[in-house]
C-alpha positions, 0 to 999 in steps of 0.5 A: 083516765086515772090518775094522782099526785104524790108527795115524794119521800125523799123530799115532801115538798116535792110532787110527781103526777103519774097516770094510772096506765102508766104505772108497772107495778107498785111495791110497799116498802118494809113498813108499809108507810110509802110504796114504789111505784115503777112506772112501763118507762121504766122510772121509779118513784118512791112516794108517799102512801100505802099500797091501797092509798097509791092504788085509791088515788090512781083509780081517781078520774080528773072529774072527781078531783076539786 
């Protein structure tokens, strides 16, 4: 299952761990540096990343991780 680690904006010391099948939708913000990511909870996390670099850690498996 995919799934990644982000860096949160608010705070960069600060991680979450969300599985892909999970995820709702993921927005980019206005400059496009960081994304929301609005998880079937209904929780949101603003993170760290682009569109693509959100959407490239989240189609990672646990085995391609070292």
């Amino acid at each position: 299952m995919g799934q990644g680690i982000f860096q949160l904006k608010e705070n960069a010391e600060q991680t979450v761990n969300i599985e892909k099948r999970q995820v709702q939708e993921i927005i980019p913000d206005a400059d496009f540096r960081f994304s929301l990511i609005i998880l079937k909870d209904g929780s949101k996390h603003f993170v760290c990343g682009t569109m693509e670099e959100v959407t490239k850690e989240l189609e990672k498996t646990a085995g391609n991780r070292q």
